[in-house]
C-alpha positions as CSV (number, residue, x, y, z in Angstrom):
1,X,5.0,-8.3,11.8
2,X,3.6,-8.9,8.3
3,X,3.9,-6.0,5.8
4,X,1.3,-4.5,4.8
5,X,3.0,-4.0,0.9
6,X,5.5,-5.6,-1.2
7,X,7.5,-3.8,-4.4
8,X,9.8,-4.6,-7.2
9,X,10.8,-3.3,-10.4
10,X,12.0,-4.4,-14.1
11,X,15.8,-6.0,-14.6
12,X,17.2,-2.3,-15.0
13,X,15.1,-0.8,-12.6
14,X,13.4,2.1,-14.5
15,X,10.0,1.0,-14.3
16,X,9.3,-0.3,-10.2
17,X,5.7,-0.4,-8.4
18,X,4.3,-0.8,-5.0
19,X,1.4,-3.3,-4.6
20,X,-0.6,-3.2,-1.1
21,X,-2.0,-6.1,-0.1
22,X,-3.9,-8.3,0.6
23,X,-3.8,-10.0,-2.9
24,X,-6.6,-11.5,-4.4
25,X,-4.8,-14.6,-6.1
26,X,-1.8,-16.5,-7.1
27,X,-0.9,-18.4,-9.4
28,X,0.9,-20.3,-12.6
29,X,-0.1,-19.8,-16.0
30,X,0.5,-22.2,-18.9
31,X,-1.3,-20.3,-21.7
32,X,0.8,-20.1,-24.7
33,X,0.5,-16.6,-24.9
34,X,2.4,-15.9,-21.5
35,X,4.7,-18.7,-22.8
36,X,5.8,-16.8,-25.7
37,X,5.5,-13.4,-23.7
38,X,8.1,-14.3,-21.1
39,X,9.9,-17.0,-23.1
40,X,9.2,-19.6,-20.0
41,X,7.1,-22.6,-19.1
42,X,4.5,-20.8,-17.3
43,X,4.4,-17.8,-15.9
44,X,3.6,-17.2,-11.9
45,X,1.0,-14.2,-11.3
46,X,-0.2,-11.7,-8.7
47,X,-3.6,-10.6,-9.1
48,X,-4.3,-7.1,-7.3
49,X,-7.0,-4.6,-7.9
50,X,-5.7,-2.2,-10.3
51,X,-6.0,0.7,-7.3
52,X,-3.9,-1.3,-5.0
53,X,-0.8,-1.2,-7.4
54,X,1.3,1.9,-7.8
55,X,3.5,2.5,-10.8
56,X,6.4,4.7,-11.2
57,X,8.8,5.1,-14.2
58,X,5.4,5.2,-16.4
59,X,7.0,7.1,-19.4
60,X,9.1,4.0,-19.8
61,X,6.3,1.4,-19.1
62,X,4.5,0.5,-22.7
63,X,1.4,-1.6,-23.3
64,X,1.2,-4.4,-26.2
65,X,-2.8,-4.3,-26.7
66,X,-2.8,-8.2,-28.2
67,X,-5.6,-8.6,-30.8
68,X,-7.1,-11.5,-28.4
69,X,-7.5,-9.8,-26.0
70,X,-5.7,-8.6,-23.0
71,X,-2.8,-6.1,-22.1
72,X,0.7,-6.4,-21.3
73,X,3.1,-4.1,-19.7
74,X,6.4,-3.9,-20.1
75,X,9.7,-1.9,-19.2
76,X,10.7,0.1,-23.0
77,X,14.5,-0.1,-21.8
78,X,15.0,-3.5,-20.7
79,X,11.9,-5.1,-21.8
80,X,10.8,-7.2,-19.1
81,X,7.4,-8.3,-18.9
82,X,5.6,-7.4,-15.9
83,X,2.0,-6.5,-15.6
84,X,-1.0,-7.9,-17.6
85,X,-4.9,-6.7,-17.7
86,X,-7.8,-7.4,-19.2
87,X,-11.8,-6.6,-20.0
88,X,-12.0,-10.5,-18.6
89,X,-10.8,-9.6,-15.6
90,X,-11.9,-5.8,-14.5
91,X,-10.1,-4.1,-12.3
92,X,-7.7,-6.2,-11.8
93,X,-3.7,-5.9,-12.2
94,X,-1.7,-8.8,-12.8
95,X,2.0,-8.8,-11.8
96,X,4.7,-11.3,-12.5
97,X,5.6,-13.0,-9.3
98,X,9.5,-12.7,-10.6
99,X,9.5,-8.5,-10.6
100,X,9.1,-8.8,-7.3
101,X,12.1,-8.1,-5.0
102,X,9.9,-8.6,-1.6
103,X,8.2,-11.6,-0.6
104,X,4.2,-11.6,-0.9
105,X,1.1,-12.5,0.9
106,X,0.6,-16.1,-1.1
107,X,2.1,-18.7,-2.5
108,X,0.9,-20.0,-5.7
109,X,-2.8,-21.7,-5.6
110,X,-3.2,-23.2,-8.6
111,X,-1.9,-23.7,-12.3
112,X,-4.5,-22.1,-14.7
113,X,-4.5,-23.1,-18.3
114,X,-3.0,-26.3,-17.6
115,X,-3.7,-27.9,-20.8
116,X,-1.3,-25.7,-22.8
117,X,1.4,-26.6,-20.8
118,X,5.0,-27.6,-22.6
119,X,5.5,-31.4,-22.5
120,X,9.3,-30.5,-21.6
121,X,8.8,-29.2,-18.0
122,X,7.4,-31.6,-15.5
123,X,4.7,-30.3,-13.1
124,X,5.1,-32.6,-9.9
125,X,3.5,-30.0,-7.0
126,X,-0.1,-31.2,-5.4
127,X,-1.5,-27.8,-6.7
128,X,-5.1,-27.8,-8.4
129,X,-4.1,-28.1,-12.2
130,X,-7.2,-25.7,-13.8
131,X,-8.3,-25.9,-17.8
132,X,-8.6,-23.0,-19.7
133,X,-11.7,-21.0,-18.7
134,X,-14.5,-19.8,-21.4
């Protein structure tokens, strides 16, 4: 039987969510902003709508409002990175495929702002390799 939700949390655990599917998306992103963000080659995301994804710990959860654009959540203790929104996308949630501690409804469709991708990591999956979109 599949499950109808998956949940996870932040490293120390004060900041956790419940996300119901179904998903709308998956996948890896190579923009330099979740580069620096997360401190990684890409970053694998969970797109939900916002209303599907319940968040508990909330007086520990912060937002960095980047001047670009977009949102980012994080845990104020630990300061893991685990959520992102924005006006481009609305109402939608995005969730790091890594805070997860359940599986999810997807795998990983595509990587998405592929031409800002590190030279130092090699991509070598079949997936659809997407440009940055305007």
């Amino acid at each position: 039987m599949k499950k109808s939700s998956s949940s996870g949390s932040c490293l120390c655990g004060k900041v956790s969510f419940s996300a119901a599917f179904p998903s709308l998306w998956a996948a890896h992103c190579h923009c330099t902003r979740c580069q620096r963000a997360h401190g990684a080659a890409f970053v694998t995301w969970v797109g939900f709508p916002s209303a599907q994804v319940e968040i508990a710990g909330v007086s520990d959860l912060r937002w960095f409002v980047a001047s670009e654009g977009g949102s980012r959540g994080f845990c104020a203790v630990c300061g893991s990175p685990m959520f992102f929104k924005s006006d481009r996308w609305p109402g939608e949630l995005h969730v790091a495929r890594a805070s997860f501690r359940d599986p999810v409804d997807r795998e990983p469709q595509a990587h998405v702002f592929f031409e800002t991708r590190v030279p130092w990591n090699l991509v070598a999956d079949s997936l659809p390799k997407k440009p940055s979109v305007t």
